[in-house]
C-alpha positions as CSV (number, residue, x, y, z in Angstrom):
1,X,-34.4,115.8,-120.1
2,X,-32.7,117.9,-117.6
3,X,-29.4,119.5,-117.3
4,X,-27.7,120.5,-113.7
5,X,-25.3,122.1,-112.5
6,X,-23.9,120.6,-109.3
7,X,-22.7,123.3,-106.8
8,X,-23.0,124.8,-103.8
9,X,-22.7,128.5,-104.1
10,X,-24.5,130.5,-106.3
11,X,-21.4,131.7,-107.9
12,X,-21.6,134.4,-111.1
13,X,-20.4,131.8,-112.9
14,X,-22.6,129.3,-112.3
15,X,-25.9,131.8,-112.7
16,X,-24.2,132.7,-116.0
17,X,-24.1,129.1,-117.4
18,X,-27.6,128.7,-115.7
19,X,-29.0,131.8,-117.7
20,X,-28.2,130.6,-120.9
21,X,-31.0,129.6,-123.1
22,X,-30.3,126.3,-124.9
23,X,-32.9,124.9,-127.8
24,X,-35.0,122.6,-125.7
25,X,-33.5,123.1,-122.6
26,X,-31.5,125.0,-120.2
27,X,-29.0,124.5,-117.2
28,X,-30.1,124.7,-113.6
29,X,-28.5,125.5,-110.8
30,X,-29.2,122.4,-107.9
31,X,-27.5,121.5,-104.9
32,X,-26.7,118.0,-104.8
33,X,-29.3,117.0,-102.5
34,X,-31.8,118.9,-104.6
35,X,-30.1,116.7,-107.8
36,X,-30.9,113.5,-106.0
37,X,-34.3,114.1,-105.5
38,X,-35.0,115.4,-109.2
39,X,-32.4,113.9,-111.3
40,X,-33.4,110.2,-113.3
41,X,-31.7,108.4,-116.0
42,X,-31.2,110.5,-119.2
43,X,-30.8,113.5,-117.6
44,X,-27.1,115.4,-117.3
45,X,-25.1,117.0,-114.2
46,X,-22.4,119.2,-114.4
47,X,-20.4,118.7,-111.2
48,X,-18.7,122.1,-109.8
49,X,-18.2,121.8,-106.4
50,X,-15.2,123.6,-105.2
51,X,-12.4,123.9,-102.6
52,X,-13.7,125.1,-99.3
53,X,-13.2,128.5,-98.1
54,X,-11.0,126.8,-95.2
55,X,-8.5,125.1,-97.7
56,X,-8.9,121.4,-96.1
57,X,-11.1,119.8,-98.6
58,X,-13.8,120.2,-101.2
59,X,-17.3,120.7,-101.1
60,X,-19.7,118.3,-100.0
61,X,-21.3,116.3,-102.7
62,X,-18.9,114.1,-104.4
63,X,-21.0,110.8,-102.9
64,X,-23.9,112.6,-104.9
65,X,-22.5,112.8,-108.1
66,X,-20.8,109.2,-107.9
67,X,-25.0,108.2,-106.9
68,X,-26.1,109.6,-109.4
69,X,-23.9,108.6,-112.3
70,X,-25.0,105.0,-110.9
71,X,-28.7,105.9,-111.7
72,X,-28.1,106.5,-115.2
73,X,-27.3,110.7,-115.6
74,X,-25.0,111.5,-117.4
75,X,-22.0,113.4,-114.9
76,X,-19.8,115.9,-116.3
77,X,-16.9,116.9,-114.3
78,X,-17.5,113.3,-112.5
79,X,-15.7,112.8,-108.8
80,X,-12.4,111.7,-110.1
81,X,-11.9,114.6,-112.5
82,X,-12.8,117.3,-109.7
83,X,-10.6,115.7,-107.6
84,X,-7.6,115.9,-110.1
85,X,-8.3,118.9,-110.1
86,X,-8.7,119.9,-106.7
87,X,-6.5,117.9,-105.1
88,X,-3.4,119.2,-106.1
89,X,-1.4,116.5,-104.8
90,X,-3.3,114.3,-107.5
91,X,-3.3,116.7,-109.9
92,X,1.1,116.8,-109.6
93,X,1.0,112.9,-110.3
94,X,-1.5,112.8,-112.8
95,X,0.0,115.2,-114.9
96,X,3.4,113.8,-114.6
97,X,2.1,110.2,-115.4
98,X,0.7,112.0,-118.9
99,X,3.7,114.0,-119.5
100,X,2.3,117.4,-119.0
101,X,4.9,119.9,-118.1
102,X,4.8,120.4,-113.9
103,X,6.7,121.6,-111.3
104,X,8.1,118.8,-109.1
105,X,6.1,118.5,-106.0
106,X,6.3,116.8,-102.4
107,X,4.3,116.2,-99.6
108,X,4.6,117.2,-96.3
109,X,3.1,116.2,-93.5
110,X,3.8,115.4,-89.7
111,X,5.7,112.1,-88.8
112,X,7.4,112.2,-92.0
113,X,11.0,113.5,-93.3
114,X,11.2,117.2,-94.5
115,X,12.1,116.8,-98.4
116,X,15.5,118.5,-99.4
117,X,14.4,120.2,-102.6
118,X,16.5,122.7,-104.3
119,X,15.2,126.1,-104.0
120,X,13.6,128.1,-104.8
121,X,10.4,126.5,-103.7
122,X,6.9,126.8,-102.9
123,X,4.5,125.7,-99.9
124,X,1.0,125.8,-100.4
125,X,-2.2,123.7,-99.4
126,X,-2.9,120.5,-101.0
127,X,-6.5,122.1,-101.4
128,X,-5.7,125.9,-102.7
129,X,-7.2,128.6,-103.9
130,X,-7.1,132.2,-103.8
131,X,-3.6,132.5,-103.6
132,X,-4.4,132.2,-100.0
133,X,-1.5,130.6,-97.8
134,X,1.4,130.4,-100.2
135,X,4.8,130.7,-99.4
136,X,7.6,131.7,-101.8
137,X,11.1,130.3,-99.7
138,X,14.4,130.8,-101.2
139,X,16.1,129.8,-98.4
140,X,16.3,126.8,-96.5
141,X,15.1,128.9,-93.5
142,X,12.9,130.3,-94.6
143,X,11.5,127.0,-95.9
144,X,11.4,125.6,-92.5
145,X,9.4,129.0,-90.9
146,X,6.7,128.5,-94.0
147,X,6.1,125.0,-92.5
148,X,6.2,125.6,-88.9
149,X,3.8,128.5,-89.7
150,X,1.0,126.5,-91.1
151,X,1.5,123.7,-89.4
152,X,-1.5,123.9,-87.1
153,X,-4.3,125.0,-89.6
154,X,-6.7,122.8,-90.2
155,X,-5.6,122.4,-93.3
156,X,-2.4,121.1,-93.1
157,X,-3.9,118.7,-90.0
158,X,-6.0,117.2,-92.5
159,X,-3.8,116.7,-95.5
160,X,-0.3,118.2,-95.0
161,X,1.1,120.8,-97.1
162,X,2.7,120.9,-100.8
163,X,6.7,121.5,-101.3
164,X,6.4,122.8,-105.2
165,X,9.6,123.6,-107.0
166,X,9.1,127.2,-107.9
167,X,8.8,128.4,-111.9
168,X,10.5,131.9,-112.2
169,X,7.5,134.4,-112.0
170,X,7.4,136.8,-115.0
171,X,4.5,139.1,-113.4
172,X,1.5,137.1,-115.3
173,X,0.2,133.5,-115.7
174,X,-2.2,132.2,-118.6
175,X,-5.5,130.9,-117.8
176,X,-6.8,128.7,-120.6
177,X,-10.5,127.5,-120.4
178,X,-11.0,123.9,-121.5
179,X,-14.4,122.2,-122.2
180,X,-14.5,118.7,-123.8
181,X,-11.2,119.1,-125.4
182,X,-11.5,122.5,-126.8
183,X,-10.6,125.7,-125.9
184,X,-13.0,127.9,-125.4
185,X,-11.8,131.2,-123.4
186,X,-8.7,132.2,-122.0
187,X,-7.0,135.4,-120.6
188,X,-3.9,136.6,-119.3
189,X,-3.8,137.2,-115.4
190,X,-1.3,139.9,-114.5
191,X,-0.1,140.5,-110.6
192,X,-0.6,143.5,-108.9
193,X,2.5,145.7,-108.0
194,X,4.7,144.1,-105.7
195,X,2.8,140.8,-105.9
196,X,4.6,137.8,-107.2
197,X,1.3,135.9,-107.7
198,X,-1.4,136.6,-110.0
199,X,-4.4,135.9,-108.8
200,X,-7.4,138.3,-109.0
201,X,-8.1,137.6,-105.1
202,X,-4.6,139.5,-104.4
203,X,-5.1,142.3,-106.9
204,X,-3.8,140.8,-109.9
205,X,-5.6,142.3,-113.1
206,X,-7.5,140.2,-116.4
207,X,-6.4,140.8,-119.9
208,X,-8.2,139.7,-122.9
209,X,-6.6,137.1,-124.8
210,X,-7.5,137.4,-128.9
211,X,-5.4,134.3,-129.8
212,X,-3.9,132.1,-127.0
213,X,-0.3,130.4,-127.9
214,X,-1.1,127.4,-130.0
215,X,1.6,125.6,-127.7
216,X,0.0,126.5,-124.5
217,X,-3.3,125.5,-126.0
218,X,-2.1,122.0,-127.0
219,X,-0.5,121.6,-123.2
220,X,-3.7,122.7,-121.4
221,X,-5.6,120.1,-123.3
222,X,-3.1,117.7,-122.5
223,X,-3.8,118.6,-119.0
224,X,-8.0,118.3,-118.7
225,X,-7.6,114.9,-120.4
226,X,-5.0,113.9,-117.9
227,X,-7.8,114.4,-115.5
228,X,-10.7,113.7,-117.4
229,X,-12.3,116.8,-116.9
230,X,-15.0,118.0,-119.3
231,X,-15.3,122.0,-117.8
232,X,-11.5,123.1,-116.2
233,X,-9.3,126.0,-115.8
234,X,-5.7,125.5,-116.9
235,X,-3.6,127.7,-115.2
236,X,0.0,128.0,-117.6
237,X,3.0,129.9,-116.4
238,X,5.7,131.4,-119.1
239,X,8.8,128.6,-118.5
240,X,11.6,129.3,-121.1
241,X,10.5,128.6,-124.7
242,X,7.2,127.0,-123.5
243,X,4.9,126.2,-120.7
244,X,4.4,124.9,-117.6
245,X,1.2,124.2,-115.8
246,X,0.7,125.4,-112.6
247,X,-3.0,124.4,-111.3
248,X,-6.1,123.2,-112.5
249,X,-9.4,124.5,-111.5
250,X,-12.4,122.0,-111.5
251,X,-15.0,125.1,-110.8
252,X,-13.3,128.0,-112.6
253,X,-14.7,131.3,-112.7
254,X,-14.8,133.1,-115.7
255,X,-15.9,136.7,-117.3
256,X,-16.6,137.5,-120.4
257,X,-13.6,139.0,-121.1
258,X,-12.5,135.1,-121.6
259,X,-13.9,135.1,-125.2
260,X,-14.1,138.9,-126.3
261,X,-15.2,137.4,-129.7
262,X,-18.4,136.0,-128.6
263,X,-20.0,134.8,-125.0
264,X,-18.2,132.2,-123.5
265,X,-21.1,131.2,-121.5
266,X,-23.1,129.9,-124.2
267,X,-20.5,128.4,-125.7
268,X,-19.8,126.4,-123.2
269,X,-23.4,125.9,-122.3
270,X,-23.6,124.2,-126.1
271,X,-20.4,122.4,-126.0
272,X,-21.2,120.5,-122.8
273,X,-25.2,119.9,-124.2
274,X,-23.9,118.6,-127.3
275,X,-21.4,116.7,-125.2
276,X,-24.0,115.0,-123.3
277,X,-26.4,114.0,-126.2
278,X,-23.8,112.4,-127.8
279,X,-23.0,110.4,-124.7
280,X,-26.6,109.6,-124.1
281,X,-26.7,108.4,-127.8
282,X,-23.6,106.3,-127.5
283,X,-25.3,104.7,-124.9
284,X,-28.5,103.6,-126.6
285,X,-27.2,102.2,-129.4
286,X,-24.7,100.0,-127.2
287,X,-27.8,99.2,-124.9
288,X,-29.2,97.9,-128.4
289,X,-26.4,96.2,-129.3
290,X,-26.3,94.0,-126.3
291,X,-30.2,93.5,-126.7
């Protein structure tokens, strides 16, 4: 038996889950052509391919994953769980179907009426990451400028651009790390000076978490089974008394600092293996069944 990992960069994430030395086995690292041609029935893939460096889309590979599910691996992170959580258009609706606290969200795109929201509000790809290309508009004016600047990228060609109804930043966000229901790392994300965002791409700063909130743990749950995801950042912003979920991240990368009480790397590593052995037994004993 094999387990993969199904990506196209060599991220330090994904050499860190590939590192780790399971009893019997180990993940590796494949492409998803190299997963096609090594890959049979019995064996396991982890998908995480992620949003490309251009913002219009995700990486190439979601056809493998889907193939190779049909052959009889066993595919965590399948196709429709990274594109819940990639696609953050799908994400918005498929957390508000499950009653997972979100900002309201519309969609933009040419040919179609502006939305009216109430400000303040938030334009951003429908494929994000980075923090790269979001607006913050509390006016309708300057609403209309975020649009008209963005509105011959790529990105927005391809899939139009997000209106998101803006949560009060409070200078930090929660990330929670989920893997098959269970939270396994999480830290606080802090923005840099002058930065109302908090990612780590604009200068925004990790802190250890020793105990998340119980409440924000019990939401960002809520969220990866919305999507079905099995490995997925929950990104949580303060709102009032509780939480609101921001993003999801089918391919997030994580430090050690997620779990300062032991290595989150292996525990993840075991969580998924276990994960997949219980799905390949499930499996044989209905296959027996049926005989």
């Amino acid at each position: 038996m094999q387990f993969a990992l199904i990506a196209r960069r060599p991220t330090p994430t994904n050499e860190e889950l590939a590192a780790v030395a399971g009893p019997g086995s180990r993940w590796e690292l494949m492409t998803p052509e190299e997963a096609l041609d090594v890959l049979v029935a019995g064996d396991v893939a982890l998908g995480r391919l992620d949003v490309l460096p251009t913002l219009d889309g995700m990486d190439d590979g979601l056809w493998a994953l889907g193939a190779l599910a049909a052959r009889g691996v066993v595919v965590l992170n399948d196709p429709p769980a990274l594109l819940g959580a990639h696609d953050k258009l799908l994400t918005s609706r498929l957390l508000r179907r499950a009653g997972v606290p979100h900002p309201q969200t519309w969609h933009v795109r040419d040919g179609r009426p502006a939305p009216v929201p109430r400000l303040p509000v938030v334009v951003k790809p429908r494929f994000g990451s980075w923090g790269s290309e979001v607006h913050r508009c509390a006016e309708y004016g300057e609403l209309h400028s975020a649009l008209a600047s963005v509105r011959d990228t790529t990105w927005f060609t391809r899939h139009g651009a997000l209106v998101q109804e803006l949560v009060t930043p409070s200078g930090y966000d929660l990330r929670i790390v989920v893997a098959e229901g269970r939270v396994v790392g999480s830290v606080f994300r802090i923005a840099a000076p002058g930065e109302w965002r908090t990612n780590v791409a604009l200068g925004g700063v990790r802190r250890a978490v020793t105990q998340p909130p119980l409440d924000a743990c019990t939401i960002a749950i809520a969220a990866a089974a919305a999507i079905g995801a099995s490995l997925v950042g929950v990104d949580l912003l303060p709102d009032g008394e509780s939480w609101t979920v921001l993003e999801l991240n089918g391919a997030v990368e994580l430090t050690h600092e997620y779990a300062p009480w032991g290595d989150v790397f292996s525990e993840i590593a075991s969580v998924l293996r276990r994960t997949a052995l219980e799905r390949l037994s499930l499996r044989t004993h209905l296959a027996r069944d049926i005989a």
